[in-house]
N, C-alpha and C positions, 0 to 999 in steps of 0.2 A: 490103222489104229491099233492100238495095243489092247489088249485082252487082260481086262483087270482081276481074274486070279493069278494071271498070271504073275502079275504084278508085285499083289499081297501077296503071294508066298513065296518069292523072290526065285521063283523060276526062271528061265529065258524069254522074254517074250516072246510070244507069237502075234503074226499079223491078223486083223480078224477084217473082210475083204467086205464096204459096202456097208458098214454097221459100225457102231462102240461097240457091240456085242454078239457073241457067237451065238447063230441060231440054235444049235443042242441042247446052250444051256437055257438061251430065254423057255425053250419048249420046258426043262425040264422045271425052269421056274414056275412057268403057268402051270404045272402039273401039283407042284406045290402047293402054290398060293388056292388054288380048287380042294385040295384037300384039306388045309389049312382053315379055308371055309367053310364046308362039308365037317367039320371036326370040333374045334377050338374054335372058332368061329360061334358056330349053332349053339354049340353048349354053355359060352357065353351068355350070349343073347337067349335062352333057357331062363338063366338066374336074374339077366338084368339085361331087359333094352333097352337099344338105342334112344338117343331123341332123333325124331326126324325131319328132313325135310330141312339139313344143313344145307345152307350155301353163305357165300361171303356177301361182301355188302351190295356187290353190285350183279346179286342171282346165280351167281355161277354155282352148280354144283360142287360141292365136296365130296372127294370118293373118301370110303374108310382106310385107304391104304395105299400109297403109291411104291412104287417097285421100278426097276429097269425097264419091265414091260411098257411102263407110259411113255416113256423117253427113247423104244427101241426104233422108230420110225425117222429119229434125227440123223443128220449130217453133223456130226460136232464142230467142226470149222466153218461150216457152210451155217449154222443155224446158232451157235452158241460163239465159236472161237474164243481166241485167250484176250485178255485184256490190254487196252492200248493198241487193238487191232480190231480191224473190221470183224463183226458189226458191233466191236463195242458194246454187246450184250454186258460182259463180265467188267464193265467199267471202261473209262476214259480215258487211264494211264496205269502204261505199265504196271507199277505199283502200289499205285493207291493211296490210302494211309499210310503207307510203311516208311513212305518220304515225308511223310508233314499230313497232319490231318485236315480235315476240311477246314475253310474258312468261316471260323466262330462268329455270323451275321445276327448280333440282336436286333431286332426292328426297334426305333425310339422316336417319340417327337411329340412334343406338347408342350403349350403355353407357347413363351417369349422364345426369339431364337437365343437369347441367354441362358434360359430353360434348358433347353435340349443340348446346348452345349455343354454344361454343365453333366449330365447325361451323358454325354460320348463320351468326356474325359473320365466321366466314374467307370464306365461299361469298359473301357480301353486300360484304364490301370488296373482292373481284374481281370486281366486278359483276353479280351475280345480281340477280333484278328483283323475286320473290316466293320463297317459302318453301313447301318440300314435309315433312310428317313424316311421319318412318316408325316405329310403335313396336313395340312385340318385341311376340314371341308371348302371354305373361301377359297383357298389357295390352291384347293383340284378341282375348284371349278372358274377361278380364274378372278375372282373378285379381292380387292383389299381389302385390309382387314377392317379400315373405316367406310366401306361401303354399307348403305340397310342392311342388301339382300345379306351380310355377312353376320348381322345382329344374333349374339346369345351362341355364335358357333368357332368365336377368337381361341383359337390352342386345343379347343375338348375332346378332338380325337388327332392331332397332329400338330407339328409346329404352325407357325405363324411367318408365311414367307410372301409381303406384298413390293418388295424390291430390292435392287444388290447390296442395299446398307442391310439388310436383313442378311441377306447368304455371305456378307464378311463377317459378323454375327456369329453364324451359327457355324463356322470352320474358323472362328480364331482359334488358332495356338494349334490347329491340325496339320498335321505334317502330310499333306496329300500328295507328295508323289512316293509315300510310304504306307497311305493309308489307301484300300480300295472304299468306292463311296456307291450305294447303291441307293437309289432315289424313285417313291413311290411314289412316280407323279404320269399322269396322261394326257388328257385336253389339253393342258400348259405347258406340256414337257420339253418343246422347243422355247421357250423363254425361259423356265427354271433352269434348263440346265447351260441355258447362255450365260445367266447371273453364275453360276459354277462356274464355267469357264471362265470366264473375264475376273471372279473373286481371285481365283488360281492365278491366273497371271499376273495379278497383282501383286499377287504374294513373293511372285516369284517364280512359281511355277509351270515352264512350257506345256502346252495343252499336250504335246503330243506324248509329254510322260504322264499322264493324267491316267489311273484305273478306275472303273467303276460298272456300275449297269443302270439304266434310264426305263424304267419299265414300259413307259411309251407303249403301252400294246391299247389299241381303241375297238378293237375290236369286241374283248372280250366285255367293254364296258357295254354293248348292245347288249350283250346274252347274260351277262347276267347282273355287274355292280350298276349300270345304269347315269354315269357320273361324265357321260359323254356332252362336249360343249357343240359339236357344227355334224352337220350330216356327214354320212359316214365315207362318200369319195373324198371332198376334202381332207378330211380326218386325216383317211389311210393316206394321203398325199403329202402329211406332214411328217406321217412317221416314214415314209420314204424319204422325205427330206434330209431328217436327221439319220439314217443310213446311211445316206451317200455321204453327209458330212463328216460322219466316222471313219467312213471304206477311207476318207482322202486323207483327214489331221488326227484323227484320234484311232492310233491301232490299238489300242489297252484296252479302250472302250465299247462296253457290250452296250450296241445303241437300240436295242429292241429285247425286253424282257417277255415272250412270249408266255400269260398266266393261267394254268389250268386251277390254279388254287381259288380264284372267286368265284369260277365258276361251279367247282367242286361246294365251297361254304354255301351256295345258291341252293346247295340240293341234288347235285348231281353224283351216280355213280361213281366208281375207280374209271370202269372203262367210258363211262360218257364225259370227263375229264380229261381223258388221253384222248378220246377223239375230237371233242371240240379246239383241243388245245392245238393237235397235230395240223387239223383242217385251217385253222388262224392262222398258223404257223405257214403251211402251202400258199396262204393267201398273202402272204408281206414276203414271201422269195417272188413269187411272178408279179406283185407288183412291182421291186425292184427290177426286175430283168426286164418288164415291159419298160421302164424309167432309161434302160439302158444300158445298167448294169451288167456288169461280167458276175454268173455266181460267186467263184471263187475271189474277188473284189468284197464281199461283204458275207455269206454265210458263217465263214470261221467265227466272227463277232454277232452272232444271234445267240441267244441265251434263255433258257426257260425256267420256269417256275411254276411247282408244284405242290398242293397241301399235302399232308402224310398223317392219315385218319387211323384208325383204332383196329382196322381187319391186318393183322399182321403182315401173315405171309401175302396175301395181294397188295397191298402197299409195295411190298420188295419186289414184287412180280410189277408190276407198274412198271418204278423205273427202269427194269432193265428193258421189256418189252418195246421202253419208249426208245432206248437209245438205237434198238434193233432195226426199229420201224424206220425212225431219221435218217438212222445211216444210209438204209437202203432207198428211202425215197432221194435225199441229197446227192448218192451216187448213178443210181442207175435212173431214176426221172428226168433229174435236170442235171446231169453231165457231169456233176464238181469235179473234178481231178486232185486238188488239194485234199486229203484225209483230213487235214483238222475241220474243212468247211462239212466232214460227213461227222463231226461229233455233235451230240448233243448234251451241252453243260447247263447243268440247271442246279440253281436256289432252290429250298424246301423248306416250308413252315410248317407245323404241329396244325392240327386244326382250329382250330378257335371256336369251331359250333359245336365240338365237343364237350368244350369245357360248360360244366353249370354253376350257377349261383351259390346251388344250395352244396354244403358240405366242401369249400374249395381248396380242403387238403389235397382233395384227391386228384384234383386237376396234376397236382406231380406226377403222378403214378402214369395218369394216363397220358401228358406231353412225353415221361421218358421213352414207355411202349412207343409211340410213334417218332421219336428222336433215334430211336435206335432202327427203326425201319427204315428210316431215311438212310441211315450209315450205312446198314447195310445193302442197301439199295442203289447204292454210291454216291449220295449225294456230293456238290463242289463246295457249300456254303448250306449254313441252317440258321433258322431263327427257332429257338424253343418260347411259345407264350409261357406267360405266370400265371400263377394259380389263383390270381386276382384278376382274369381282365373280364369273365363274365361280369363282375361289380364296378369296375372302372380304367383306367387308365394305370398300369402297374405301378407299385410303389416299390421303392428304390430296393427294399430287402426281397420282394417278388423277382425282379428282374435280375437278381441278383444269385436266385436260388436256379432260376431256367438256366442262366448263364453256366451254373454248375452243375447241371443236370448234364450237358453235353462235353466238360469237359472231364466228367467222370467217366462218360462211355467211353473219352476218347484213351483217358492215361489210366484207368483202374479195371476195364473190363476183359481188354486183351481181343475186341473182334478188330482191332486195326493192325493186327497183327500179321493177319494174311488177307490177301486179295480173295474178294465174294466167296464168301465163307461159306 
């Protein structure tokens, strides 16, 4: 590894053997940083102390200063490496943003599927980049819209999808083997996205150019949304289904959206997000492999989703952590051979239990903070909420303002400039 004075003051490099850093100098750092403290430190804290008893959201301590010395224990290849290579700590690809920024996902869906169409094509001719649905309650729990149980709950937090005259509806005039379609649907999710597919081929469009992601994950509805229709071996038996049906006709399609985001808006930590999410995750690779499956047949097309809350730097520490973990479980647990089947590509939303009722300007402020975590955290796709949805369902100037929230970070701030900043 190179020896980075060397570096900055454009001497020759030298090799530094077993470290990023030469031991001389970490000693004479720590020699520093003690006196540093002992000095400038104390006499700070004299005039003005600290608050104490910082940590971030999910307990972790905060030191007051990090240095070379925290990070002198690493392997840089072995524990960080470059980007678009294992482990994909530093991102997914090569370049990152610097080719095309992420894909601008607004989550949308309420009232009539005329409604929410209408809504795609507003959200798409201000440049939106893919498409997010969201359907009401009836329709993620499996009921029509003219059934009781469905009474008083028609569109109010999602479209209205009770059959395929509904999803030719709500993708007329969309150009779906140009457009990617990501659908928040679980319990139903092998019917909803049959009426997709068969809409598609009507249109014209072979299933196998079809992009998208089917979130399909039921697991997470146990632990914590609770929106689960049949006991949970069936369950997990359907979302195998629609795995294998992807591995075979649909390679574009991400057929299992693994989501640490509701279980996170439940109340969960950063890291108890990453781990229930990771644990879910381990649990739909070996029920596919018990099903028959070859890993490298299906893991490439798993795809995650993640909330992105208010603790900055742990937010960004999140994603990369997570791509570190996947990689290594995906290769060295269960065999993958294929790199792309050791990536981990994941969606990211702003949080929504964030945001409050009262004062909901500020809701901007605090979706950019975490819009910008996500980027830099490398997200593949985001949905920023509006500054209306603690009060309701966003109105078209709300979703309009989140939508340009992130395409300000992307062409006016300059972090898509360089890979993990």
């Amino acid at each position: 590894m190179l020896d980075q004075e060397s570096v900055d003051v454009g001497k020759e490099p030298r090799l530094v053997q077993g470290t990023l850093f030469d031991k001389a100098e970490l000693e004479r750092l720590a020699a520093e940083q003690r006196r540093w403290e002992e000095t400038t430190v104390r006499q700070s804290l004299e005039r003005m102390p600290e608050r104490e008893h910082l940590v971030t959201t999910s307990s972790v301590p905060i030191k007051r200063l990090y240095t070379p010395l925290d990070v002198a224990h690493l392997d840089y290849m072995r524990d960080i490496g470059l980007p678009g290579e294992y482990p994909f700590t530093r991102g997914v690809q090569p370049t990152m943003y610097r080719a095309k920024p992420w894909t601008m996902r607004m989550f949308a869906g309420f009232g009539t599927a005329e409604d929410t169409n209408a809504r795609f094509k507003y959200l798409l001719q201000q440049g939106q980049t893919g498409l997010s649905t969201a359907f009401d309650m009836p329709t993620l729990y499996g009921y029509d819209t003219d059934h009781p149980m469905a009474a008083g709950e028609f569109g109010k937090c999602g479209v209205a999808v009770s059959s395929l005259a509904d999803m030719e509806i709500l993708f007329k005039d969309i150009p779906l083997d140009r457009i990617t379609t990501s659908m928040t649907i679980n319990s139903p999710a092998a019917v909803i996205w049959a009426m997709y597919i068969v809409n598609a081929e009507k249109q014209g469009y072979p299933r196998d150019k079809l992009g998208g992601t089917l979130q399909n994950d039921i697991l997470k509805e146990y632990i914590a949304q609770k929106e689960f229709l049949f006991p949970p071996e069936p369950s997990l038996r359907l979302v195998v289904d629609t795995i294998e049906f992807g591995a075979r006709y649909m390679p574009r399609w991400n057929t299992v959206s693994i989501s640490g985001y509701h279980i996170r808006e439940a109340g969960a930590t950063a890291v108890q997000e990453l781990a229930f999410t990771i644990a879910n995750g381990m649990t739909y690779v070996e029920a596919a492999l018990q099903r028959g499956l070859k890993i490298d047949e299906f893991a490439p097309r798993l795809s995650f989703f993640f909330d992105v809350h208010n603790d900055f730097f742990e937010e960004i520490a999140k994603f990369r952590a997570a791509r570190r973990i996947w990689a290594k479980l995906m290769r060295e647990r269960y065999g993958a051979k294929n790199p792309r089947s050791w990536l981990l590509r994941c969606h990211a939303q702003t949080a929504g239990v964030s945001l409050t009722a009262q004062q909901p300007e500020n809701n901007i402020i605090r979706t950019t903070i975490q819009a910008l975590a996500a980027v830099l955290g490398g997200t593949q796709s985001l949905h920023t909420n509006a500054l209306d949805e603690a009060l309701a369902l966003p109105t078209e100037k709300a979703a309009l303002i989140a939508l340009r929230t992130q395409q300000i970070i992307a062409h006016e701030s300059g972090v898509t400039n360089t890979v993990d900043p």
